[in-house]
N, C-alpha and C positions, 0 to 999 in steps of 0.2 A: 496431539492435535487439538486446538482450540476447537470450542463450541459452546455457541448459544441456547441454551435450551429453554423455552418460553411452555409452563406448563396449567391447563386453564386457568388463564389469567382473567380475572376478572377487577375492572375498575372504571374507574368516572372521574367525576369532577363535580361544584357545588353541587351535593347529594345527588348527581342523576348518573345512574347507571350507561357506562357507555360500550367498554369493553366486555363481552357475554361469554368468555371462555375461548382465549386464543391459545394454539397449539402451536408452534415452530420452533426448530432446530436449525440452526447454521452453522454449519461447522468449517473449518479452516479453508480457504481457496474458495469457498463455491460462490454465489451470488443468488440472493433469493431475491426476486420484486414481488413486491406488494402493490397490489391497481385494486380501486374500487372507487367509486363516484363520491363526491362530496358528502362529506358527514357521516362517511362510512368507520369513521376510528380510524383512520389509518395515522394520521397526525396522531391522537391522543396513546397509541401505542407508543410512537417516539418517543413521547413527553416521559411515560410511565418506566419505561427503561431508563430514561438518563437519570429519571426522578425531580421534575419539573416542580417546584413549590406548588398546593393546592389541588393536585394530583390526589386520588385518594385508590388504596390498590383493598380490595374487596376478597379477595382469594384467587388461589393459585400460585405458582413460584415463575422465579425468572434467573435463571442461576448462569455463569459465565467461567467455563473449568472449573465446575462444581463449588463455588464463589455463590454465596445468595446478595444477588445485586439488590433486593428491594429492601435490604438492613443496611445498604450503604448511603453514605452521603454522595452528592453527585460527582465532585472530585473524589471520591473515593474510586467509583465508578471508573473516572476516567482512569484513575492509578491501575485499576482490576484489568484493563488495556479496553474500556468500550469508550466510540466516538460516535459524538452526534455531529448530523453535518444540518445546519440548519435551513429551516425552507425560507429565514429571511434573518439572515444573520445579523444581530446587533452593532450599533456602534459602541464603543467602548472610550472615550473620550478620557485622553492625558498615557492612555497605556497602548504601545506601540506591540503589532504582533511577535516583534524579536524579545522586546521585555515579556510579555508572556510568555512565550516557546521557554526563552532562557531560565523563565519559572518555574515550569509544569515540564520540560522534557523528561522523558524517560528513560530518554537516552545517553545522558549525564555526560555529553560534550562538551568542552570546553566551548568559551564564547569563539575561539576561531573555527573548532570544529563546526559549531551551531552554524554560526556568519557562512562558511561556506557550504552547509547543504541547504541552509535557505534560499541562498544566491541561485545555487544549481540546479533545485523546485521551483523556484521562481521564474526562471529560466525557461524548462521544461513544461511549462502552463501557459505560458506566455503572460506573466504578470510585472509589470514595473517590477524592479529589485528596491527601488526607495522606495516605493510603499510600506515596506518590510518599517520602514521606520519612522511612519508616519501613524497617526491614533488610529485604533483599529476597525478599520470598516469607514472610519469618519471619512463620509462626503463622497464613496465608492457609489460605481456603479453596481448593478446585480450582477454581471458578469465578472467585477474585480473582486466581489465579495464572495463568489464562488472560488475563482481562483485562490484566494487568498485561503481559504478551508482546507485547500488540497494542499499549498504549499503548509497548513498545519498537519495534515492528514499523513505527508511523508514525513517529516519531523518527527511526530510524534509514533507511528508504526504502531499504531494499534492493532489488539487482534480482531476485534468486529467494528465494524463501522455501521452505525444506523445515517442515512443519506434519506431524510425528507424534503423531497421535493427538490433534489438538488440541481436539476434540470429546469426549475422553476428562472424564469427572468434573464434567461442565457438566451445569446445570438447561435446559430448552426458553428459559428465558430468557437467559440467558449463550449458550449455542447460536447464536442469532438475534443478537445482540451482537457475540462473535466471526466468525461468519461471513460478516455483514455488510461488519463493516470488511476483511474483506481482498477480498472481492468487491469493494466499491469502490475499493481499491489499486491494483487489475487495471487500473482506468481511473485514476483520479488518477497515477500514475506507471508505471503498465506491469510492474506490479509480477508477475513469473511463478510461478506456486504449482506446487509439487508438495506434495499433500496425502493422505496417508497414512492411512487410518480404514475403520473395520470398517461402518460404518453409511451407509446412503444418506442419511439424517436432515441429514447435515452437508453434502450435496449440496442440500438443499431452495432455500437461501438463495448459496450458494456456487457456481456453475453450473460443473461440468464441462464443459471441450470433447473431454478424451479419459480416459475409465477404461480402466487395467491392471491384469490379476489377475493375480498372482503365488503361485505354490505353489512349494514345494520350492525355492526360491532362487533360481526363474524365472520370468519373464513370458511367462504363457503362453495372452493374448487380450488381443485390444484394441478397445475399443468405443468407443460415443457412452452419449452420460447412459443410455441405456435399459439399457445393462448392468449398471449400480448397483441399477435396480429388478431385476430379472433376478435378481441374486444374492440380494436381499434375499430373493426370495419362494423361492428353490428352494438358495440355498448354495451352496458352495463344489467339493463332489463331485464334478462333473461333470470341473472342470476340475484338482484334486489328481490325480486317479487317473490325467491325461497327464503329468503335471510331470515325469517322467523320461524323454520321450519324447523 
């Protein structure tokens, strides 16, 4: 059984300490969300697992089926089966997402095999299928560039997925789309979520088995789904005001 294991991690960015000792485990099927107010690390945690250039990791491990992720280059990362799903995913201008999938699969499909599970996730998201072969991202809306992560995210079947903010810039209907298909990943392949979001909305569809709040570059409470509603209704305060504790 695949697992995460994130062990006090500690890192930043230009010299400023940001990350102060994160502890998490995710292991195959579950889903852990991460909620904390703005500037809490929650982003710069993503960064530091995919291994984001200018990243800088300060101590602690972050290992992936006992795999130490933070000696990897980021494609390597992606090979070791971890996915970032971005909170505003780039264009990529002249490279079509089937020329990449057909790159980087892991699944070493033949181009008909590829062509037809892209079709079929593309399908299932409700994403244009020509986009598949159009420059990637260029000119999408936030809802086609989500979409288009998830028809990466089946493709590729990785064992953990990091999802910043992946509810970010979506209509209630991409929302229900996206969240979908990766709750059903959880069982098609065991696929382990760490999913990052300010909103309980993206938990509706997506079932948490453990939310952590994180402030000040710490987690610092750990609940069941009922703490997503929790936050929603009373905010972050409660638990900002210990983050230095």
């Amino acid at each position: 059984m695949s697992v995460l294991e994130i062990r006090e991690l500690v890192a930043g960015v230009a010299g400023r300490e940001i990350l102060h000792g994160i502890d998490l485990s995710v292991e195959a099927g579950t889903v852990h969300a991460v909620m904390g107010p703005n500037g809490s690390g929650k982003s710069t945690l993503a960064h530091v697992l995919m291994g984001r250039p200018g990243y800088t990791v300060l101590g602690g491990s972050a290992t992936l089926d006992g795999v130490d992720l933070l000696e990897l280059a980021p494609w390597e990362r992606s090979r070791a089966g971890l996915f970032l799903g971005m909170q505003d995913p780039i264009e990529v201008p002249g490279v079509s997402a089937m020329a990449m999938l057909a790159a980087s699969t892991a699944r070493h499909a033949t181009a008909g095999d590829l062509g037809a599970i892209l079709d079929a996730e593309a399908t299932r998201v409700g994403y244009d299928v020509s986009l598949l072969s159009r420059s990637l991202n260029l000119g999408l809306s936030g809802g086609e560039r989500k979409r288009n992560e998830m028809v990466q995210l089946a493709a590729l079947r990785p064992r953990i997925a990091v999802l910043d903010e992946v509810d970010s810039g979506l209509d209630v209907d991409a929302l229900r789309s996206v969240s979908a298909r990766v709750e059903a990943a959880t069982e098609e392949w065991g696929l382990g979520v760490l999913a990052i979001t300010h909103w309980s909305r993206l938990l509706d569809v997506l079932r948490a088995d453990v939310v952590h709040v994180m402030a000040d570059g710490r987690i610092v409470a750990n609940g069941g789904p009922e703490l997503a509603s929790e936050l929603e209704e009373t905010g972050y305060a409660a638990y900002a005001q210990h983050a230095g504790t």
